[in-house]
Backbone as CSV, one residue per row, in Angstrom:
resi,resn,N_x,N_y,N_z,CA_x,CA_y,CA_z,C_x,C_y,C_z
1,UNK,-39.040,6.628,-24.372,-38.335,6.935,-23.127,-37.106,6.043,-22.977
2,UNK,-37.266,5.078,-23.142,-36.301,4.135,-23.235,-35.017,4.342,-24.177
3,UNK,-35.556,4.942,-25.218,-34.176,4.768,-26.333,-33.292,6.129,-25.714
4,UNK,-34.349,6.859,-25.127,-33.781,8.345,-24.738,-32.942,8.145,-23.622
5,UNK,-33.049,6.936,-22.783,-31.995,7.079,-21.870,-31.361,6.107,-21.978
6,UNK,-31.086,5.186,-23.041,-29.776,4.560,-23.453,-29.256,5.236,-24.333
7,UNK,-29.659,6.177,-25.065,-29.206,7.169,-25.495,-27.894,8.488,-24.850
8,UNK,-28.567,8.755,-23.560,-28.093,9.152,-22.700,-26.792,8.775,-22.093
9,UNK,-27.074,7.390,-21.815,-26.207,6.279,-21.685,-24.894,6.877,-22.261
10,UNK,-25.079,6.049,-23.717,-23.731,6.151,-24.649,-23.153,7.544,-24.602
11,UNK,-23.984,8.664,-23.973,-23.572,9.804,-23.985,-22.578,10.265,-23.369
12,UNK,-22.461,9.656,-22.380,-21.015,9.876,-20.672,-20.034,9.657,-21.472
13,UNK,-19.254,10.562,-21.223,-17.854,10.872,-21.322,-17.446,9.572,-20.573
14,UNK,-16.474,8.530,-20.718,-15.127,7.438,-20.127,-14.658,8.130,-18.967
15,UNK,-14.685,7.901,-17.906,-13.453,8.239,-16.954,-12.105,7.960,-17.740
16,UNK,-11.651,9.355,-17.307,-9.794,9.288,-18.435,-9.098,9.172,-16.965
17,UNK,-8.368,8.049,-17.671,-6.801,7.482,-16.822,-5.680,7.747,-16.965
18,UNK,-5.096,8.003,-16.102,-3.457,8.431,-16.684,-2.611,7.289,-16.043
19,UNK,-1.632,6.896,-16.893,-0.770,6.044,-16.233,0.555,5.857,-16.677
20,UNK,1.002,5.859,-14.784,2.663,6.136,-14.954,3.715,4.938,-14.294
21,UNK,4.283,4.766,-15.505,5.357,3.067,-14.978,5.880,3.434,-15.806
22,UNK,7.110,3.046,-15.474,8.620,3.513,-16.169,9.017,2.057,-17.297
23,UNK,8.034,1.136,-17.687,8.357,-0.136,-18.054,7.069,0.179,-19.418
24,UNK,7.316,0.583,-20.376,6.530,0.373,-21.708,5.557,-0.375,-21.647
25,UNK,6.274,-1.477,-21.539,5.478,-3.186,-21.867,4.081,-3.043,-20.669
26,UNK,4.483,-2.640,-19.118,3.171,-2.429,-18.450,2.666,-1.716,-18.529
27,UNK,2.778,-0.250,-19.214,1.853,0.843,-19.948,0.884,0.113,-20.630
28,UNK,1.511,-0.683,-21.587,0.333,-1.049,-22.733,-0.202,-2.041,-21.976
29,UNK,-0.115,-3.094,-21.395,-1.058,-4.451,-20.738,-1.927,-3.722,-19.912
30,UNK,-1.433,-2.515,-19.620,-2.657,-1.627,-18.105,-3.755,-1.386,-19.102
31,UNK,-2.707,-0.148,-20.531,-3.768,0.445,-21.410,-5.137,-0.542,-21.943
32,UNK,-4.650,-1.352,-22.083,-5.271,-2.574,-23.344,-6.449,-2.797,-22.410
33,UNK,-6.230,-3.066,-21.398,-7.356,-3.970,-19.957,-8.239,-2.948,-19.864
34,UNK,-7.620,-1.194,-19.685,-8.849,-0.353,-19.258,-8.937,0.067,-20.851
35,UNK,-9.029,0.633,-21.616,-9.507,0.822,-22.843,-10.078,-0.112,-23.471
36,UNK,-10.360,-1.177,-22.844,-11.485,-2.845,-23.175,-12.325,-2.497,-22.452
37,UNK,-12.466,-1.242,-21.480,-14.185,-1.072,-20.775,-14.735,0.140,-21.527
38,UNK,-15.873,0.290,-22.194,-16.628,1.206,-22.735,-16.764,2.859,-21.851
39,UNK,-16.407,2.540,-20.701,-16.780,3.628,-19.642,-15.579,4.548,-19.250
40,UNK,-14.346,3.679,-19.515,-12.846,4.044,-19.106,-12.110,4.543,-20.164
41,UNK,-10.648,5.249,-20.473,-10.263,5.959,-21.435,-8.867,6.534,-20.568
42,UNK,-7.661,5.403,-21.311,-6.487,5.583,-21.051,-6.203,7.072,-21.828
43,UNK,-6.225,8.733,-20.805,-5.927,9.433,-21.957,-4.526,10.071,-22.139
44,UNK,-3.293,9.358,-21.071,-2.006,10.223,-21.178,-1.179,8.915,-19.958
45,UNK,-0.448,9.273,-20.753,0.566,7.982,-19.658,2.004,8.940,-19.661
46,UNK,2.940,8.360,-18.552,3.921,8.594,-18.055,5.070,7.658,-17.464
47,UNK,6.369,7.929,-17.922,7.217,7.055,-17.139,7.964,7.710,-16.020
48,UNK,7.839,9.465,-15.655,8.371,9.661,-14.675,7.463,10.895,-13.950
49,UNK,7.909,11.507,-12.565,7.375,12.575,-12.124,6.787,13.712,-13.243
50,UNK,8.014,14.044,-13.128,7.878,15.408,-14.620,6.865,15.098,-15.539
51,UNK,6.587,13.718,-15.839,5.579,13.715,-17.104,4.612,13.536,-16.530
52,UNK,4.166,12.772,-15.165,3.199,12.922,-14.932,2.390,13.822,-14.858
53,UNK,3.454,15.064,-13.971,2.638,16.270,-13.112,2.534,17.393,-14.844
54,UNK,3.469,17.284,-15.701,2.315,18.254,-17.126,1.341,17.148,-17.794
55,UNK,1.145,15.514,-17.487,0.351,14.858,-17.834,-1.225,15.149,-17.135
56,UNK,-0.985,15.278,-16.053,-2.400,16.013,-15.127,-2.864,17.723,-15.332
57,UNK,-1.921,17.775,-15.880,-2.250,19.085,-16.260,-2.842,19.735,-17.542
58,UNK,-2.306,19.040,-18.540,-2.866,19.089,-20.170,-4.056,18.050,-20.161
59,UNK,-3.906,16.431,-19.566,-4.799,15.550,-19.938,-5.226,15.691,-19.087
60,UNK,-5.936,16.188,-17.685,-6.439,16.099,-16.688,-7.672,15.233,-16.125
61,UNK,-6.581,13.493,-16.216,-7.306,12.847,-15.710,-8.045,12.989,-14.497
62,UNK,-9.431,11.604,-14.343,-9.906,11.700,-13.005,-9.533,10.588,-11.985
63,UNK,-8.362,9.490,-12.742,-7.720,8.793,-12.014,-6.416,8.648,-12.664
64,UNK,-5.460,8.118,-11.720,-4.126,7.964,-12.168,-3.466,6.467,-11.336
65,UNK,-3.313,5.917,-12.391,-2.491,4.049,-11.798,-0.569,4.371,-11.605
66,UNK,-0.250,4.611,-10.879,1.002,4.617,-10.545,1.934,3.988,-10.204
67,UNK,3.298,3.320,-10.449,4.048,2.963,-9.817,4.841,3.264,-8.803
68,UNK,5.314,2.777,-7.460,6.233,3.552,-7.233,7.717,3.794,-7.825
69,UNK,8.337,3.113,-8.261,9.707,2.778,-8.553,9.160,3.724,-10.192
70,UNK,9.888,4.262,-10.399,10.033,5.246,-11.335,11.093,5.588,-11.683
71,UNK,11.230,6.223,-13.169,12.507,6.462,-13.627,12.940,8.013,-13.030
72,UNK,14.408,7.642,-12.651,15.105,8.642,-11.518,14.107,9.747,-10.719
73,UNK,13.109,8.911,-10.115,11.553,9.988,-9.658,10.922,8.724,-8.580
74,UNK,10.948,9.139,-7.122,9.965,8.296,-6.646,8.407,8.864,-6.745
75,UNK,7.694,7.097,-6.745,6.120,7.467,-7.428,5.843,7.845,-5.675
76,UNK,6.225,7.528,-4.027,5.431,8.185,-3.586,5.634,9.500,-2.788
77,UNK,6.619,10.090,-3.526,7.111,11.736,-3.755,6.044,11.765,-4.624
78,UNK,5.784,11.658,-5.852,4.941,11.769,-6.917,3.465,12.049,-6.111
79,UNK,2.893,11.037,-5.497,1.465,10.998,-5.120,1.206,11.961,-4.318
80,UNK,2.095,12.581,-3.450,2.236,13.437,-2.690,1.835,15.062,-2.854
81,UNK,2.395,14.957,-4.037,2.826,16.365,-5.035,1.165,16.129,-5.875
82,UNK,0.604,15.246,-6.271,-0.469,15.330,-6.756,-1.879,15.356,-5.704
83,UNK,-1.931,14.695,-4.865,-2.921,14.554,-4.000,-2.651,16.533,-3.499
84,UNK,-2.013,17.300,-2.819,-1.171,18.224,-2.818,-2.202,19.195,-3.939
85,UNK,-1.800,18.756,-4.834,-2.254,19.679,-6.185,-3.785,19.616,-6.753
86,UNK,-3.981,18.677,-6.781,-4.912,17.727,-7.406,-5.705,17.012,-6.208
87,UNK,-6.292,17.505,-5.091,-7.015,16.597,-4.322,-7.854,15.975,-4.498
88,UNK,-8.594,15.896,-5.691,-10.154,15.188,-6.156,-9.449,13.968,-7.088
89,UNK,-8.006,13.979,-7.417,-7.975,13.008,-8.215,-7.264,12.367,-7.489
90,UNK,-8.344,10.870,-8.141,-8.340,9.157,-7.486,-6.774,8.660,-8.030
91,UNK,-6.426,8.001,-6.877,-4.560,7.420,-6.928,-4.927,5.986,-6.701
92,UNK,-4.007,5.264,-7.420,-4.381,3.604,-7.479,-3.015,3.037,-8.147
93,UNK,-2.312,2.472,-6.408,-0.631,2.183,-6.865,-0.680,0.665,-7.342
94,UNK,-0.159,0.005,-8.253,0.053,-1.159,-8.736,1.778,-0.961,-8.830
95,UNK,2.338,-1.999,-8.035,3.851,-1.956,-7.808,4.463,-3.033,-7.528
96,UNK,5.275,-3.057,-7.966,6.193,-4.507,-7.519,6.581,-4.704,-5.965
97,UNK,6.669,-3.308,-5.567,7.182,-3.562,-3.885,6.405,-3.962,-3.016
98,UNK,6.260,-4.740,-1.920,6.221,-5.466,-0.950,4.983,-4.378,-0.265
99,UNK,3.546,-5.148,-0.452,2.230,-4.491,-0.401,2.123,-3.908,1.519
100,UNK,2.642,-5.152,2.448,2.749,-4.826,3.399,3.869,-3.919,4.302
101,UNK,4.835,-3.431,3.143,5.621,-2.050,4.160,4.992,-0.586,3.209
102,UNK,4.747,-1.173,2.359,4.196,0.128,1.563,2.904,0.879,1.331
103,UNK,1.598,-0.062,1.540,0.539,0.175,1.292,0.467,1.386,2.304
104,UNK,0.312,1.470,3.736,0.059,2.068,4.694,0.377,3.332,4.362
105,UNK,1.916,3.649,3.820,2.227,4.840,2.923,1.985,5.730,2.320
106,UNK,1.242,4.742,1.263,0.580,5.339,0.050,-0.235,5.705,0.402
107,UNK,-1.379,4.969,1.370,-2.306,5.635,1.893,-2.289,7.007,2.685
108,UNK,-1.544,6.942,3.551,-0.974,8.323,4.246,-0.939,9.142,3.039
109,UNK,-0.023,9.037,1.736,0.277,10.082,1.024,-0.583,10.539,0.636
110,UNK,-1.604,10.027,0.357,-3.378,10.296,-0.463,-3.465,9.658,-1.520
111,UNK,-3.150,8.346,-1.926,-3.734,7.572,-2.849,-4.896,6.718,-2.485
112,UNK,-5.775,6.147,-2.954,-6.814,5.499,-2.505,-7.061,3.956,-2.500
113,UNK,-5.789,3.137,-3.164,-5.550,1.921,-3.206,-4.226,1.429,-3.216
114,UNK,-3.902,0.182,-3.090,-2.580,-0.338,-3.712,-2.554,-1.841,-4.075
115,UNK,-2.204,-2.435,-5.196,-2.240,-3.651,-6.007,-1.209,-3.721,-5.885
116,UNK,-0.692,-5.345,-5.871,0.801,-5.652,-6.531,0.475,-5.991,-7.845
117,UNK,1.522,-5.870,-8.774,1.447,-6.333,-10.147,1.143,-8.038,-10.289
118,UNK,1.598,-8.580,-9.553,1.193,-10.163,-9.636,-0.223,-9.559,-9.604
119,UNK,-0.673,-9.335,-8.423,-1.913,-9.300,-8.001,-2.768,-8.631,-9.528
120,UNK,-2.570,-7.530,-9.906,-3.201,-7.108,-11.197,-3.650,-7.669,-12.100
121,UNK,-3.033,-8.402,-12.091,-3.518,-9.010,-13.559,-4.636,-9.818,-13.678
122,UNK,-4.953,-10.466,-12.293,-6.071,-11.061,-12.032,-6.787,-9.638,-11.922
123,UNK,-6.723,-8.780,-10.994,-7.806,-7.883,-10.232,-7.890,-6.468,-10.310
124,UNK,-7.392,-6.194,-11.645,-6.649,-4.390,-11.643,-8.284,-3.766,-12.195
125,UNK,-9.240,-4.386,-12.902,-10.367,-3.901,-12.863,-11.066,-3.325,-11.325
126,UNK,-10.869,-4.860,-10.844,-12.181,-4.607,-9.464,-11.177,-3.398,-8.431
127,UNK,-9.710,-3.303,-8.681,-8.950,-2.022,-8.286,-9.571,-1.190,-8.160
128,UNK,-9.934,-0.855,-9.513,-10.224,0.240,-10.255,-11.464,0.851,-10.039
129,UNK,-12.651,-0.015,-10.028,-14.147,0.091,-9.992,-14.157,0.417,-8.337
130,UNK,-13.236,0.017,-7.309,-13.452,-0.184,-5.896,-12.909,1.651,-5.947
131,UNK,-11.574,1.719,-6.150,-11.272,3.448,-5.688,-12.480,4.374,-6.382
132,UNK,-12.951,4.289,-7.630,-13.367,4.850,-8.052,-14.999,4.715,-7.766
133,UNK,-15.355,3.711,-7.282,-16.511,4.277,-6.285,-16.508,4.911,-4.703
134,UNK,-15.406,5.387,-4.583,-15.056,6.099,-3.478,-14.454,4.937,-2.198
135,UNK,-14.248,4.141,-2.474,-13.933,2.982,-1.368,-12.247,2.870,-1.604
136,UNK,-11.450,2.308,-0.674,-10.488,2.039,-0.478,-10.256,0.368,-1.336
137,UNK,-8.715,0.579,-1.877,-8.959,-1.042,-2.532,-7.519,-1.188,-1.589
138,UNK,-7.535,-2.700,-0.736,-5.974,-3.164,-0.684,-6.628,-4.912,-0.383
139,UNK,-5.326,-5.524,-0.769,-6.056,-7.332,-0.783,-5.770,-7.333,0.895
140,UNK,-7.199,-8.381,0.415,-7.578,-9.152,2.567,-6.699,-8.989,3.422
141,UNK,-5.818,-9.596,2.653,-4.678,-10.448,3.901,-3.756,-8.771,4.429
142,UNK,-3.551,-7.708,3.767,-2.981,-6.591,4.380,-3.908,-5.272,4.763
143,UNK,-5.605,-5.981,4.500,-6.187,-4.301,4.935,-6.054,-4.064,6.463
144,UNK,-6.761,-5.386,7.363,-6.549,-5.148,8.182,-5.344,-4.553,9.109
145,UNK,-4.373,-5.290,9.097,-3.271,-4.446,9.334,-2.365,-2.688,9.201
146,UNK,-3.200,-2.730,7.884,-3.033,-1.318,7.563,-3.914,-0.359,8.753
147,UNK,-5.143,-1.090,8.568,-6.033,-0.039,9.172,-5.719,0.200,10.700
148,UNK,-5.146,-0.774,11.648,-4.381,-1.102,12.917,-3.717,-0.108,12.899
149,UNK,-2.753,-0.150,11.820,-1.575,0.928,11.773,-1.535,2.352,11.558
150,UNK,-2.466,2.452,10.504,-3.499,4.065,11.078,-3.515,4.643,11.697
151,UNK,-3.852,3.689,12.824,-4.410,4.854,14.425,-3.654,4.678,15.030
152,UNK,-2.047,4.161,14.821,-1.261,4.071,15.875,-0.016,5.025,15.285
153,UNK,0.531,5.256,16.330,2.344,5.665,16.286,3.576,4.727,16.308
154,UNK,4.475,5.379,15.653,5.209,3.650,15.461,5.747,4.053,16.981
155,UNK,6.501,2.771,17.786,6.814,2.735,19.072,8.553,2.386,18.602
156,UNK,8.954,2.664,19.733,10.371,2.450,19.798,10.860,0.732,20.040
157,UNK,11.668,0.229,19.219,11.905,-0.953,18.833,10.970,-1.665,17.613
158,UNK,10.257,-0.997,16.884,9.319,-1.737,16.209,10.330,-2.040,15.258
159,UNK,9.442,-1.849,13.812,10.361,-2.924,12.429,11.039,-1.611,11.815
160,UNK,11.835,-1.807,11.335,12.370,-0.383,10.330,11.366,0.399,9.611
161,UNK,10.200,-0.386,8.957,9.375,0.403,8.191,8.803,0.784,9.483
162,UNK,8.351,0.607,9.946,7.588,1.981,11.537,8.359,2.657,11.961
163,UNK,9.724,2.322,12.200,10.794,3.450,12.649,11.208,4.421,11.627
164,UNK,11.048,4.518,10.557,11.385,5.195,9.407,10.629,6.535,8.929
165,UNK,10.605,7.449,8.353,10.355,7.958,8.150,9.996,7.315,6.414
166,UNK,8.416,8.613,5.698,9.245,7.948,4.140,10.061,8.131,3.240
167,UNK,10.651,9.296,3.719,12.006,9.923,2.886,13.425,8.904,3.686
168,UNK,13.255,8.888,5.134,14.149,8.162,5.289,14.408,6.452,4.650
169,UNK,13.074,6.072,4.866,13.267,4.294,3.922,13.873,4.540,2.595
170,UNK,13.280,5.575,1.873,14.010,5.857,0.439,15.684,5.785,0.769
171,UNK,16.047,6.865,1.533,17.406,6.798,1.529,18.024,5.452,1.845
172,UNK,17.638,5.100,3.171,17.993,3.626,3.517,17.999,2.560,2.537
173,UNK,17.115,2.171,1.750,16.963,1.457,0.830,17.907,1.782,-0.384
174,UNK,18.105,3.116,-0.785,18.695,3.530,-2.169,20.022,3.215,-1.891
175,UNK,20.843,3.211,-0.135,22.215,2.768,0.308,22.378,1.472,0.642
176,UNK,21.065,0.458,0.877,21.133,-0.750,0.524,21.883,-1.800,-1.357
177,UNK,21.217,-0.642,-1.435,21.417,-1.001,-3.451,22.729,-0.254,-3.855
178,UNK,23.751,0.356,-3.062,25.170,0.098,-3.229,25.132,1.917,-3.735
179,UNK,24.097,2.889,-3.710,24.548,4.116,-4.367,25.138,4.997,-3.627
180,UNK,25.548,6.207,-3.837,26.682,6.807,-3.346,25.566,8.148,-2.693
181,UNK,26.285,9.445,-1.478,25.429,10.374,-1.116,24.775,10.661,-2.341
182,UNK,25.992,10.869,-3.012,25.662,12.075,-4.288,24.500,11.774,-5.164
183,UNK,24.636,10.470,-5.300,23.725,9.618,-6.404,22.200,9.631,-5.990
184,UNK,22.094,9.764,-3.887,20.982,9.053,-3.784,20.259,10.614,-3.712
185,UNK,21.162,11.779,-3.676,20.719,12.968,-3.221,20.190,13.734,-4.808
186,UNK,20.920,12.607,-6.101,20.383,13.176,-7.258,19.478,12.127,-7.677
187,UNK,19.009,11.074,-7.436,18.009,9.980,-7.202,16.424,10.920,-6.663
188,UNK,16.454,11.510,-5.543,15.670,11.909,-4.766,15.618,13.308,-4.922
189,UNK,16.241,13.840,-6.013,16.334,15.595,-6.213,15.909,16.436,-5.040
190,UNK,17.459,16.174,-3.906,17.547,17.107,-2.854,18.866,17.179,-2.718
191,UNK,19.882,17.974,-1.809,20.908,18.241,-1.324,21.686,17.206,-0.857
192,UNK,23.092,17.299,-1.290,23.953,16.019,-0.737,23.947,15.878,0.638
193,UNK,23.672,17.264,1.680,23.883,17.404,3.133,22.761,17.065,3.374
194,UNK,21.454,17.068,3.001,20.018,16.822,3.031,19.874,14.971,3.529
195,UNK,21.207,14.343,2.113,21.329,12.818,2.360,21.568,12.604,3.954
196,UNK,22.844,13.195,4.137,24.022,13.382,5.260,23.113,13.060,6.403
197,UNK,22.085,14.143,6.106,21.585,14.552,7.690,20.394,13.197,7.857
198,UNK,19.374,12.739,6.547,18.973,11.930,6.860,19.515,10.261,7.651
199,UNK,20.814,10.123,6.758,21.435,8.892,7.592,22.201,9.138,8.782
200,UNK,22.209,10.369,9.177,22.458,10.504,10.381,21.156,10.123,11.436
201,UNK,20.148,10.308,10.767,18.884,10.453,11.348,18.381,8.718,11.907
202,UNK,18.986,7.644,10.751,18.693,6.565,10.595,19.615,6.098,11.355
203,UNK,20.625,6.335,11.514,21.895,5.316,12.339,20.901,5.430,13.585
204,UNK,20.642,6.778,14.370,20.201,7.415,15.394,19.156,6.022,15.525
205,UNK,17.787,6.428,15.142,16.950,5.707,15.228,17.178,3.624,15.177
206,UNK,17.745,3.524,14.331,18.409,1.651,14.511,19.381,1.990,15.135
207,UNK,20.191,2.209,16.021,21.357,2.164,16.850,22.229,1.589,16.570
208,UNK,22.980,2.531,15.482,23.806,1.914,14.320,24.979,2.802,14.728
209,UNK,26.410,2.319,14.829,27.282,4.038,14.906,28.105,3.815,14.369
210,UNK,28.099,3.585,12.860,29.115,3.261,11.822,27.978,3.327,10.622
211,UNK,29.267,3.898,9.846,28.074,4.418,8.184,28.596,2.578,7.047
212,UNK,29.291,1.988,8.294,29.562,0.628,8.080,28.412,-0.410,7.909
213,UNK,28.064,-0.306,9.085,26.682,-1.221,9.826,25.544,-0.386,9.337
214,UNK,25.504,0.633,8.773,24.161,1.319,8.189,24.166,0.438,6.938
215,UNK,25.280,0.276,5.641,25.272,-0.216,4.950,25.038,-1.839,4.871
216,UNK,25.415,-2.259,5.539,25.491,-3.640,5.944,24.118,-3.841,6.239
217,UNK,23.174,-3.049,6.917,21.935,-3.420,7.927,20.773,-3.237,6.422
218,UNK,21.470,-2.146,5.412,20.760,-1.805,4.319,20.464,-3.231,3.373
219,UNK,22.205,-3.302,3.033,21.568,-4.569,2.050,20.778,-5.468,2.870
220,UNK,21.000,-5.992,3.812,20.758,-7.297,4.213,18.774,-7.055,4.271
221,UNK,18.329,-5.737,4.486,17.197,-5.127,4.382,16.605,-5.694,2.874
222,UNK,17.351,-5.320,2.328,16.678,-5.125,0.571,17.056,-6.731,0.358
223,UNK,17.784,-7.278,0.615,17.777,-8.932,0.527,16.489,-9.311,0.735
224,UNK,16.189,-9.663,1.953,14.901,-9.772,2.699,13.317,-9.553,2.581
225,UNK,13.328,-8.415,1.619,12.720,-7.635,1.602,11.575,-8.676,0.440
């Protein structure tokens, strides 16, 4: 009886992972960490939207580690379009950006965790093992807050990330970093008037009335940040 159900055992198929970062070098340090667990199975990776979404489709993982910052593709447009498509499959963001304007986000979008890359390298397992037993993963110091922010509406005067929309922070941010309508409207694969109307949307909301002081309020944003 015994040999028959370690037998069994070795029998389970790996949970297959897909993973998408636009940086090689963290493809393979992710790959190496989960293809070192007997149970897990890096089976298709990606550096942008497009590869992801025929990567879920041919390799049809049951989790996917994502970045946001992606090559000319945001990852949480990306999560969006998959949670969307793909509702049973587990999302688990590991990202360089700033855990406390973003996590809350990701969550909204339908991913089920978020790591910073510092943070990973110590903890991208217990990430991993936490979404994928159906639990939420985000570190101590920002769950609570997230979860606060949940049940609320952002209020008038709060921080930019509550006043924002998340297409609008994209734009805001992409005109912080010096790019042009055109650039941020082919950045974000939508309409140059699409840009237009969003930073019209943003002056509105920060009480900005110069595409002067939008820029100005941008960098000094992404400085900070």
């Amino acid at each position: 009886m015994a040999q028959s159900q370690n037998s069994a055992k070795t029998q389970l198929k790996p949970t297959r992972v897909l993973l998408v970062d636009d940086h090689p070098i963290v493809r393979e340090r992710l790959a190496e960490i989960i293809n070192g667990e007997q149970d897990l199975m890096v089976c298709a990776e990606a550096e942008d939207r497009h590869g992801a979404i025929k990567a879920v489709e041919t390799a049809k993982p049951e989790l996917a580690v994502i970045d946001l910052a992606l090559k000319n593709s945001s990852g949480l447009e990306l999560i969006k379009d998959l949670h969307t498509r793909w509702p049973r499959l587990i999302i688990l963001v590991v990202s360089m950006l700033e855990e406390s304007l973003y996590a809350e986000r990701v969550l909204r979008a339908g991913a089920q965790g978020y790591i910073t890359k510092q943070e990973a390298a110590r903890n991208i397992m217990l990430a991993i093992r936490r979404v994928l037993s159906g639990e939420i993963y985000l570190s101590g110091k920002t769950a609570s807050t997230v979860i606060a922010h949940l049940t609320a509406k952002p209020q008038a005067g709060g921080s930019i990330a509550d006043l924002l929309s998340d297409r609008e922070l994209q734009v805001f941010e992409l005109t912080g970093n010096g790019l042009s309508t055109r650039e941020i409207a082919e950045r974000l694969h939508i309409d140059v008037k699409t840009v237009e109307t969003y930073r019209i949307r943003i002056k509105e909301k920060l009480d900005l009335r110069t595409s002067s002081e939008l820029l100005q309020m941008a960098i000094r944003w992404n400085q900070n940040r």
